[in-house]
KOLTIRO-767055 format. One record per atom (N, C-alpha, C): residue in one letter; x, y, z. Coordinates in pm, whole numbers, plus 32768, in hexadecimal, padded with zeros to 4 digits. Example, Ala and Ser with C-alpha at 12.3 -4.5 7.8 and 13.67 -1.06 7.14 Angstrom:
2
a85277DC7830C/a84CE7E3E830C/a85287EB6830C/s85057F1F82C4/s85577F9682CA/s850A80038313/
! end
This chain:
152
x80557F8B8000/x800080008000/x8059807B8000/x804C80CF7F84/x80AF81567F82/x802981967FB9/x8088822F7FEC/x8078828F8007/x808D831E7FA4/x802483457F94/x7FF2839D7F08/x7FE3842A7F45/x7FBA84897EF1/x7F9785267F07/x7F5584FD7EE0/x7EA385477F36/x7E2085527ECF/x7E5B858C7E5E/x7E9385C87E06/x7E81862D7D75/x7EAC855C7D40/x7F0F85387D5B/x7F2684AD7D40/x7E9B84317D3A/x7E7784527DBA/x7DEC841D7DB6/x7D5C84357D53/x7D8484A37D1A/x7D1685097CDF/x7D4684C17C47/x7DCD84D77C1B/x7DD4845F7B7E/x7DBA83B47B7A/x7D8883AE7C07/x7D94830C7C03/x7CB382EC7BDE/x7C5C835C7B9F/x7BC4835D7BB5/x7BEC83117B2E/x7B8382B67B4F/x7B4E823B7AD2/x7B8A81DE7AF5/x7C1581BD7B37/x7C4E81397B4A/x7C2280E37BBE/x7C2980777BAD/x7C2D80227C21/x7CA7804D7C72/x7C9180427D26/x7CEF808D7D75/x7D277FF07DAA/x7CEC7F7A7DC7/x7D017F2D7E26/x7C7C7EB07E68/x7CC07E5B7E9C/x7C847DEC7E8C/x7CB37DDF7F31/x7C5D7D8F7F96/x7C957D81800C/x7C997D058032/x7CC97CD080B9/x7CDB7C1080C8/x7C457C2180D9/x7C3F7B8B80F8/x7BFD7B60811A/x7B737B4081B5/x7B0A7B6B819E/x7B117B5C8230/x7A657AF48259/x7A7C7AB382B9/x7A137A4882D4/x799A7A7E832A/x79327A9582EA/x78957AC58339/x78867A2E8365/x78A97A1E83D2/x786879A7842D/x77E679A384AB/x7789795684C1/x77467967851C/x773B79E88583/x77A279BA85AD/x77C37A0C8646/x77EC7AB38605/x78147ABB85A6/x78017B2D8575/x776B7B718520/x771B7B4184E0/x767D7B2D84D7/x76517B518564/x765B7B1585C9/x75F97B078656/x76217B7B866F/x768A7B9C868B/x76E27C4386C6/x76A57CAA867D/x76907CAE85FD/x764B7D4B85AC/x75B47D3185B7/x757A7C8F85BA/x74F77C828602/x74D67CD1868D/x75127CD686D2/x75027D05875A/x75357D848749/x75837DC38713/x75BA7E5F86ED/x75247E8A86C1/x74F57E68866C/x748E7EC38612/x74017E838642/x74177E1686AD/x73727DFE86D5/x731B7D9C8654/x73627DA085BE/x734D7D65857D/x736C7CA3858D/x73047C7485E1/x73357BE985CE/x729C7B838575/x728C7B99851E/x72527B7D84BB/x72897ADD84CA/x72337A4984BD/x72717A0884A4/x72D079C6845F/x72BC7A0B83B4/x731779DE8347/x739679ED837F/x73B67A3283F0/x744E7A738425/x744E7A39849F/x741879CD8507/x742D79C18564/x73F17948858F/x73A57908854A/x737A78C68591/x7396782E8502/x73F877E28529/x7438777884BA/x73D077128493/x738D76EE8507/x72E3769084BA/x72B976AD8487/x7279770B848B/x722077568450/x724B777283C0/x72A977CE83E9/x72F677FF834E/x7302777982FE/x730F770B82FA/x7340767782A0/x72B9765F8271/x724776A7828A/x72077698823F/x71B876FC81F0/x722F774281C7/x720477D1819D/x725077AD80CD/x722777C1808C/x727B77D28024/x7336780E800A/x73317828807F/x73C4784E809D/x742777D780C2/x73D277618119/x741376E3814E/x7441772A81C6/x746577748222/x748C77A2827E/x7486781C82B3/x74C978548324/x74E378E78342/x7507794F82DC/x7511799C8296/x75227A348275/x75447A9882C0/x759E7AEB82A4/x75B67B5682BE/x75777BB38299/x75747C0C82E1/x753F7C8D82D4/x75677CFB8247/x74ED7D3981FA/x753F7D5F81B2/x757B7DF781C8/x75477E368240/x75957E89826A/x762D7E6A82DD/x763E7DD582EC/x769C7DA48357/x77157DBF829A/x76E27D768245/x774D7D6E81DD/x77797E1C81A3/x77207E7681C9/x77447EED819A/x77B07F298204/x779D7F06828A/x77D27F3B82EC/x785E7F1382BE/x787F7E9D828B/x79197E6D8291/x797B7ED6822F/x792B7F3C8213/x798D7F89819A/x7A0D7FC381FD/x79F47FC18221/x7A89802182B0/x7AD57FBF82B5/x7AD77F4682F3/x7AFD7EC4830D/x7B3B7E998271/x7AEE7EAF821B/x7B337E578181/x7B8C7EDC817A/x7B697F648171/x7BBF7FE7813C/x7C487FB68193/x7C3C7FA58206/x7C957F858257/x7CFB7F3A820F/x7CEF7EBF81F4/x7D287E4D81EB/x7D1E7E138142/x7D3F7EB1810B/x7D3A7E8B8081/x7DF27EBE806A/x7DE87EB27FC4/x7E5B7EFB7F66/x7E5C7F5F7F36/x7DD47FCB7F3D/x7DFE80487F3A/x7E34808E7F71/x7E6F80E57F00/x7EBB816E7F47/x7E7381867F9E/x7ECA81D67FE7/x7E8082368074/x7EC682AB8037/x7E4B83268054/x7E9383968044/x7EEC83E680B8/x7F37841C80A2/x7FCC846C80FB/x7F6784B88186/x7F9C84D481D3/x7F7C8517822B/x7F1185508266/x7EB184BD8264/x7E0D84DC8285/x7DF884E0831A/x7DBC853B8360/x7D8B856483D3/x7CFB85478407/x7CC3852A839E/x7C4784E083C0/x7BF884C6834F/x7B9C8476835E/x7B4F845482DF/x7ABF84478336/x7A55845282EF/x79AF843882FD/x7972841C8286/x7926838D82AC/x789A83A38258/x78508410823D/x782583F781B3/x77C084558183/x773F84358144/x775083C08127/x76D7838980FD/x76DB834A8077/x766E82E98049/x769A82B57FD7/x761682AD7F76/x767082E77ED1/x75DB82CA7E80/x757782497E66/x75DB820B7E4F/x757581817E48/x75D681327E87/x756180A37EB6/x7584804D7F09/x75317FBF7ECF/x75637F5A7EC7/x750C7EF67E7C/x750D7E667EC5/x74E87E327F26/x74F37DBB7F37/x74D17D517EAC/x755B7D077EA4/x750F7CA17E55/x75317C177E5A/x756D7BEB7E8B/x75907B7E7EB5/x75937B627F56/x75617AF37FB5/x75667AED8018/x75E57AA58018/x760C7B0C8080/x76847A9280DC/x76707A4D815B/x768F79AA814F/x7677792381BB/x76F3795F81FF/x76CB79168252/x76FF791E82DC/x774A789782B6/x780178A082EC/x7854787382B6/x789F78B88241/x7866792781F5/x78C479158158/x791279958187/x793E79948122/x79FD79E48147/x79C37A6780C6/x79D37AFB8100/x79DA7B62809C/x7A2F7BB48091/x7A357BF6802A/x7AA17C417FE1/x7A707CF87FAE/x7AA47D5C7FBD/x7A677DAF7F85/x7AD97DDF7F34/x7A6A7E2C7EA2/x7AD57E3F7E3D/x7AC87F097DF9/x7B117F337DF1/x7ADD7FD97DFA/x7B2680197DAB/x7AD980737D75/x7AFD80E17D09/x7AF2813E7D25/x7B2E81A57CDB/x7B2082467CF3/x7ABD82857CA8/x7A5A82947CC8/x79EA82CD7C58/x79F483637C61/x7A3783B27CD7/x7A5284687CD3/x7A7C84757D40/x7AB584FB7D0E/x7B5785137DAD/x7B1585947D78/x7ADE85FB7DEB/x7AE186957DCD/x7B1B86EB7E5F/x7B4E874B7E52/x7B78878F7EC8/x7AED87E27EC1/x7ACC87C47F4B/x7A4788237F86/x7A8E88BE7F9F/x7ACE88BF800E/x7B36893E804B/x7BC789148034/x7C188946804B/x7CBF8943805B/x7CCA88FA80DE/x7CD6886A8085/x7D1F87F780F4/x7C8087A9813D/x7C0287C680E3/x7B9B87588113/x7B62872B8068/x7B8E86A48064/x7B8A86717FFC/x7B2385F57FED/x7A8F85EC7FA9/x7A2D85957F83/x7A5C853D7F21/x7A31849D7F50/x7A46845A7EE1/x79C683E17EDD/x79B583E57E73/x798C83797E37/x79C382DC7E51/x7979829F7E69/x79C382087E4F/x796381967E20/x794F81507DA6/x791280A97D74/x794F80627DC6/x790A806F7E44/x79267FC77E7F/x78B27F487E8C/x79207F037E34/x78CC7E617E60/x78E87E047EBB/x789A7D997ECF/x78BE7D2A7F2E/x78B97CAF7EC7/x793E7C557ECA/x793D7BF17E89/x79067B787EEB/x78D47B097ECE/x78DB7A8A7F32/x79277A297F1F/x795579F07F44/x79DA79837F1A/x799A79177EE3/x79B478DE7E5E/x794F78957E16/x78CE78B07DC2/x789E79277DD9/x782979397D90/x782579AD7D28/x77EF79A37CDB/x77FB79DB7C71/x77C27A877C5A/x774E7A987C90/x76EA7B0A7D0E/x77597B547D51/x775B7BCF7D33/x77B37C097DBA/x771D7C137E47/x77607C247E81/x76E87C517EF9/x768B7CE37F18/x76EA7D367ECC/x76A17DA47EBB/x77107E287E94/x76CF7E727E45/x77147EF57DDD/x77087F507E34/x774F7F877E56/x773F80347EBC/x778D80C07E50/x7731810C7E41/x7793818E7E4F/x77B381D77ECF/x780281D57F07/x782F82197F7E/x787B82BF7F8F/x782E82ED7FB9/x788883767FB0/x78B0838A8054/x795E83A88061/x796883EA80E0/x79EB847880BC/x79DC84A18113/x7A378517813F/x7AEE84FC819A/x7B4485488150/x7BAE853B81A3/x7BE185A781A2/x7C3585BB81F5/x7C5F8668822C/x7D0F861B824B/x7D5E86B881DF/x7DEC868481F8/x7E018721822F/
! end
C-alpha cells in the first residue's frame, strides 16, 4: 500500500484502486450486529428455522455486509492518501443488495475511484464503486456507491 497526495489521488478517478483479504462473516459475527441493531429476524439468527428458508441457512444482514466497508478499506491494496487527519462518511448514492451472504462464506471488497473533488483547501470528497465479492459465487453481494470526506 503506497502513500499518495490527493492531486495523485485525483488522476487515479475511473481506475480500480484495490482489492482487500479476505474476511469470514461467521455466526457469532451475524448474532453480534443482530443484537447491535435489534434486528434479529430469523433468516440471521435463528439456524432451524433459516434451513428451511430458500437460503438453506443463516444470512447476514444486508446492512451487517455494508458496514464491513472500513474493515475491507482497511485491509485492502489501496493507496492511502498522505497526511490524512480524519475522514467521515457522507453518505451513499446507491446501495443494492443482491446476493445474500451464508453464514460461513469468506468476503472480499473491490473499489474504484468514481470522483476525488476538493470541497475547501485540504477537505477532499470522494466517490468510491464498492463491491462485495463472495468466495465462490458468481453474484457479488452487493454494489455501493459510497461517498466520504477526508481532511489533510
Amino acid at each position: 500500500m503506497s502513500a499518495i497526495s490527493p492531486q495523485e489521488m485525483k488522476d487515479m478517478v475511473g481506475q480500480a484502486l484495490g482489492t482487500s483479504e479476505w474476511l469470514l462473516v461467521d455466526q457469532e459475527m451475524i448474532n453480534k450486529f443482530a443484537d447491535a441493531t435489534g434486528d434479529h429476524q430469523f433468516i440471521h439468527v435463528n439456524e432451524e428455522m433459516a434451513k428451511m428458508t430458500p437460503f438453506g441457512g443463516t444470512i447476514a444482514h444486508g446492512f451487517l455486509t455494508l458496514s464491513l466497508f472500513p474493515v475491507m478499506m482497511a485491509k485492502s491494496d489501496c493507496p492511502r492518501v498522505e497526511g490524512v487527519k480524519m475522514g467521515v462518511n457522507y453518505g451513499g448514492n446507491k446501495v443494492r443488495f443482491l446476493a445474500p451472504v451464508r453464514s460461513g462464506k469468506k468476503v472480499r471488497g473491490h473499489f474504484k475511484l468514481l470522483e476525488l473533488e476538493e470541497k475547501r483547501p485540504g477537505q477532499w470528497q470522494q466517490t468510491l464503486e464498492f463491491s462485495v465479492e463472495i468466495e465462490g459465487e458468481d453474484k457479488p453481494a452487493l454494489m455501493a456507491e459510497w461517498i466520504s470526506q477526508f481532511f489533510v
